[in-house]
N, C-alpha and C positions, 0 to 999 in steps of 0.2 A: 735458239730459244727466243721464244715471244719477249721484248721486250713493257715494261708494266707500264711505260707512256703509250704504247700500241695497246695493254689491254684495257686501259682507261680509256683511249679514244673510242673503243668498240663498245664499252661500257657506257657512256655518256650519249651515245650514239643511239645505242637501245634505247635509253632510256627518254631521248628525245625523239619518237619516230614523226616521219615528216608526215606534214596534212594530204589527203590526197582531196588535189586541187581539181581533180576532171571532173567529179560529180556536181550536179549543179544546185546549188543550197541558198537558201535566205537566211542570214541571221539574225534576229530580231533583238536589238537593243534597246533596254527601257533605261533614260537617262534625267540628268538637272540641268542641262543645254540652255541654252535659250536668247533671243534674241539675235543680235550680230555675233555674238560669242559662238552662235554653233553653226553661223554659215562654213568657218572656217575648219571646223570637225569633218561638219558632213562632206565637204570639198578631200580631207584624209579617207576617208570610204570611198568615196568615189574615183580616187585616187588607185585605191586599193583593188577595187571591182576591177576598173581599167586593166591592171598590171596580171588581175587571175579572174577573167570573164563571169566564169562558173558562178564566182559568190556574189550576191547581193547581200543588201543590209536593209533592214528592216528601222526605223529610230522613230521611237514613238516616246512623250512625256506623260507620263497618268498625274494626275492631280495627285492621288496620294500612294505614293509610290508603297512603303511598307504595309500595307494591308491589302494594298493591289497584288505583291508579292505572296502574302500569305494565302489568299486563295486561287492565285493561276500556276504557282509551281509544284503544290502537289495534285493537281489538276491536268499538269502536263501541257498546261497553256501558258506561262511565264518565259522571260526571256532568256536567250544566251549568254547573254552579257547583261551586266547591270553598272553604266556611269556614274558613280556614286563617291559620296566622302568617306575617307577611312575610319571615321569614328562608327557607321552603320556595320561592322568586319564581326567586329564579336556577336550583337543579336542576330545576323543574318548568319553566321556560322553555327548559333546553336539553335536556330531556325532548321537548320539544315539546308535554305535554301540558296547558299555557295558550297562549293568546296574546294580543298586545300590543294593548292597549285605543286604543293611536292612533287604528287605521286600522278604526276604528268610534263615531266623534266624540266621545271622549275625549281635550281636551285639555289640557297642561302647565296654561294659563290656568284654566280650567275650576277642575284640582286645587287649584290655590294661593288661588285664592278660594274654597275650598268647606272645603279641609281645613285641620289645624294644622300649620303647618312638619313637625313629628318625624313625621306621620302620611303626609305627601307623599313625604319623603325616603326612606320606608321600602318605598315601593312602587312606584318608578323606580330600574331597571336598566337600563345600558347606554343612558342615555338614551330610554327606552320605558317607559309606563306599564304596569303587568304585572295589577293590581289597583286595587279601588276599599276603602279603612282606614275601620274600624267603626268600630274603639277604639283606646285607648291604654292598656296595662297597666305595670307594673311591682310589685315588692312594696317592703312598709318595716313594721313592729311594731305592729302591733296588739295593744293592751293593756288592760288592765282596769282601770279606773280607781275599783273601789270593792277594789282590791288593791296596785293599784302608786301608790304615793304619789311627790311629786317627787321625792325624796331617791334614789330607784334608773331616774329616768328622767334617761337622757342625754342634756346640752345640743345635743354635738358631732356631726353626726352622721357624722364619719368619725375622732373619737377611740375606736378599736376597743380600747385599753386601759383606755380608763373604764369603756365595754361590759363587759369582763370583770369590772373590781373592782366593775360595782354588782351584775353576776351572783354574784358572787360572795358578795358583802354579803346580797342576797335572799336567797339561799339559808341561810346562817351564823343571820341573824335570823329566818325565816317557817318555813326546812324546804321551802320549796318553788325550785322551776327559774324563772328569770326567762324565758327565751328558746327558744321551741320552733322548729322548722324542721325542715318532711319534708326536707331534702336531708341533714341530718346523719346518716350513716351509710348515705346512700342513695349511687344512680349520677344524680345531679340537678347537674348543670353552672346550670342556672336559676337556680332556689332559692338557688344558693351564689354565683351573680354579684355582689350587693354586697360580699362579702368580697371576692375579690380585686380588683373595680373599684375598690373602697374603697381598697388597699393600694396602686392607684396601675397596673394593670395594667389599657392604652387600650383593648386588646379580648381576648378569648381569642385571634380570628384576625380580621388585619386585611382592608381589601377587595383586597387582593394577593394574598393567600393566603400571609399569613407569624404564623406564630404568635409568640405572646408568653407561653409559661406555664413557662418553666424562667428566667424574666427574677427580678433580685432582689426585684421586688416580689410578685411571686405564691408566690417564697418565703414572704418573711412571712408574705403571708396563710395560706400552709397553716400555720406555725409557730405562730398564732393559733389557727388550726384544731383544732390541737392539744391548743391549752389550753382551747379550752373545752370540751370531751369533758368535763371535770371538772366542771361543773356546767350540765350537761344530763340530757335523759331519757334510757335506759338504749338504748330505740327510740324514732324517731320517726315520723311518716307524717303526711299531711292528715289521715287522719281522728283518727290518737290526739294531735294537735296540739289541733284540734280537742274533743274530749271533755276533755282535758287544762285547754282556756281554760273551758271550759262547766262542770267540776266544781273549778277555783279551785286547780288542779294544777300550775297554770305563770302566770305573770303578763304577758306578750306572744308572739304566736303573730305571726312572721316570715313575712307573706302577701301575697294581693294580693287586689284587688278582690272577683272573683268570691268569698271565702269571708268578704264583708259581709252578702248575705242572711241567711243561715244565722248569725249571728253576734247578728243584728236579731233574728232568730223565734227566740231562744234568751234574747230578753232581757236580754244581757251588755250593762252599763254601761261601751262602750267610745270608746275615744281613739285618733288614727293618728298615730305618729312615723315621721319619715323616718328614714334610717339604712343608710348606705352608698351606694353609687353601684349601683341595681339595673338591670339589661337592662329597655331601655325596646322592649315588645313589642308590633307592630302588628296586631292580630286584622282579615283584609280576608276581598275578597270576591273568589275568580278567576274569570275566564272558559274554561273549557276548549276545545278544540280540536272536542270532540263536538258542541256547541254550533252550533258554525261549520256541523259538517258535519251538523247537524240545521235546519238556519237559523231555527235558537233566535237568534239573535245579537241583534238589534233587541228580545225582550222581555228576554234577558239584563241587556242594559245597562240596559234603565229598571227592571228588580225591584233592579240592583243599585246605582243613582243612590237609588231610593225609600228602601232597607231605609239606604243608606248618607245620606240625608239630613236636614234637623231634625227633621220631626216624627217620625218611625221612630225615629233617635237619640235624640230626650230622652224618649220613653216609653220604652223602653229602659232607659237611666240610672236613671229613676226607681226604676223594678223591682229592677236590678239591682246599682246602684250603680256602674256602668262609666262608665270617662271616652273620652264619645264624642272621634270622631277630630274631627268635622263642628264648623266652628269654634263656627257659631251654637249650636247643639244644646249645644255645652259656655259660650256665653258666657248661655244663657239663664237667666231668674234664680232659675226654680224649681230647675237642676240647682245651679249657685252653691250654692243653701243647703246640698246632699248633704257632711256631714261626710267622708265614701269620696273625695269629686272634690276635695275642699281637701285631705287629707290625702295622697292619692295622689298630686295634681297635684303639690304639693310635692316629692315624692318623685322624681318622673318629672324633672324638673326638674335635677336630681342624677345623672339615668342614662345609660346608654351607649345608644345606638341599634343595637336587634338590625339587623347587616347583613342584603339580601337576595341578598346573594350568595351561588354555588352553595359557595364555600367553608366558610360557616356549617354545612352536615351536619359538616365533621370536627372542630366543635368539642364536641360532646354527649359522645361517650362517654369521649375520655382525659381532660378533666374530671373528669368525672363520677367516674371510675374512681379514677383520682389522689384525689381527695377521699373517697373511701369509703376506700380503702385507709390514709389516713391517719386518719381516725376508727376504723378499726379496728386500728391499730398494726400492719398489713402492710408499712408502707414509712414510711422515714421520709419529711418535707417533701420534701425538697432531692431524694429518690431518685423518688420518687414524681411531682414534680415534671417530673422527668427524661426518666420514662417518658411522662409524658404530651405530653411537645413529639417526643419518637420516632415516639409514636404520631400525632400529628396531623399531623408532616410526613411521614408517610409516605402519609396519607390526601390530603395535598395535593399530594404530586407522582405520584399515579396518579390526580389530576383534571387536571393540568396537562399 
């Protein structure tokens, strides 16, 4: 008698059949890459090309990736893959322009031993896997530690009023800005998630599609908001954040991961504190629809088990300082020593999990918007506020 561990094995077997690697194929990935961050990507491809001749990789960035998507994939010109944040999972799934990793031997099982809780959770919807999690980002302060001595680093990291008086204090004693941040004065809902997660608000917009941003506590945070316009830069952006930490202009630059390279090759003698509750962001890997109908599917899935497994994940890290999703890859002990994964991981630890529900597009811009306009004294908290749960319910009941 057949044994039922022998007929599972033949089962799982099926159902995972292997890529056939001798035909010779390009796959064309459209991605959010960029800079030094994706030398170390494209060096995993090429990696990969190396070990199965046959495939090439195609990696190209469109300026606006979602409506690039909407007309090259039912056109039959869009990509195989799409490098993308888990929160894009739900409108691209009822886009139709991914589909659900199930029903190409990808299973629940598989995920939860392969990936980290936050990195699984973030890429099943609807009970379907949608994507294979890279990484794990979120931001928290990085600072300079032959600048910022204890006395203006904060214990707490969600007393947002201490935050200000040692901002404040830095500033009064040195002449310089303690805390730089491209969202301040920008339209960056991201960037500015630890203030109000910090302030006690569960999500911008929940997986219901009910927003929470004219709630009392998102008040405060813009009230917050407010006040530290007074001892910040005039502008801010990544890059003048950036040049700002590099010329001893500002004493912590409020970031994430990806601006630790750059950070390393500049030299700065730095430290990572947590701080606030940041949007914990899942960078994966999707399957398009193209794919299917190019019956790319079978090398799909093993370039994107490979790029998404230990050894692709902790060379990766290494390079880049990114906290893989892949459990091992982050429990290995040469990623362990990366100051970026202790500091970050901490941080992550703190944060809200970016939903990938299709609800999450309507939370970016009246954020975003809301929070600019009160850095720039257009509207007050409470109005500003105001507008922005108008606007985002309005965004949700013409998806609803």
């Amino acid at each position: 008698m057949i044994s039922v561990v022998l007929i599972l094995t033949f089962v799982l077997a099926a159902c995972t059949p292997k890529p056939d690697l001798s035909k010779e194929v390009t796959i064309k990935i459209w991605h959010q890459w960029d800079g030094k961050y994706l030398d170390a990507i494209t060096q995993a491809f090429t990696d990969y090309t190396t070990a199965h001749p046959n495939v090439k990789f195609d990696l190209s960035k469109p300026e606006d990736v979602a409506n690039a998507l909407n007309v090259a994939i039912p056109a039959g010109e869009g990509p195989d893959i799409i490098g993308w944040a888990n929160d894009k999972i739900g409108e691209q799934a009822l886009k139709g322009n991914i589909v659900a990793l199930n029903d190409y031997g990808i299973t629940e099982s598989f995920l939860k031993k392969t990936y980290e809780p936050a990195a699984v959770n973030g890429v099943m919807w609807k009970d379907k896997i949608w994507a294979l999690p890279e990484s794990q980002e979120g931001i928290a302060l990085v600072y300079n530690k032959d600048l910022v001595t204890s006395e203006y680093l904060p214990t707490d990291p969600l007393n947002f009023d201490d935050l200000l008086a040692k901002a404040t204090k830095f500033k009064a004693d040195k002449g310089a800005v303690l805390v730089c941040n491209q969202a301040f004065g920008a339209n960056d809902a991201y960037h500015m998630s630890p203030i109000y997660f910090g302030f006690g608000v569960p999500s911008y917009i929940d997986e219901e599609g009910v927003a929470h941003l004219n709630s009392p506590e998102a008040i405060k945070a813009a009230e917050w908001l407010a006040k530290f316009k007074d001892v910040s830069l005039t502008e801010n952006s990544y890059d003048i954040c950036f040049a700002a930490l590099k010329e001893g202009k500002i004493g912590m630059w409020w970031t994430g991961p990806w601006a630790v390279a750059g950070i390393e090759e500049a030299g700065i003698n730095y430290g990572i504190l947590p701080f606030g509750r940041p949007f914990v962001g899942i960078k994966t890997l999707m399957m398009t629809k193209n794919a299917v109908d190019r019956e790319n599917q079978d090398i799909v899935i093993d370039v994107i088990k490979y790029f998404t497994g230990e050894e692709a994940s902790k060379k990766i890290a290494l390079v880049n300082k990114t906290i893989p999703a892949n459990t091992d890859a982050l429990k290995d002990a040469e990623v362990q020593k990366l100051a970026a994964v202790v500091g970050f991981g901490t941080a992550l630890n703190l944060g809200v999990l970016m939903s990938p529900s299709p609800y999450s597009s309507a939370q970016w811009d009246p954020v975003g918007k809301a929070s600019q306009a009160i850095w720039q004294g257009a509207a007050t908290p409470a109005d500003a506020m105001a507008a922005a749960q108008k606007a985002a319910d309005d965004a949700i009941s013409q998806m609803k």
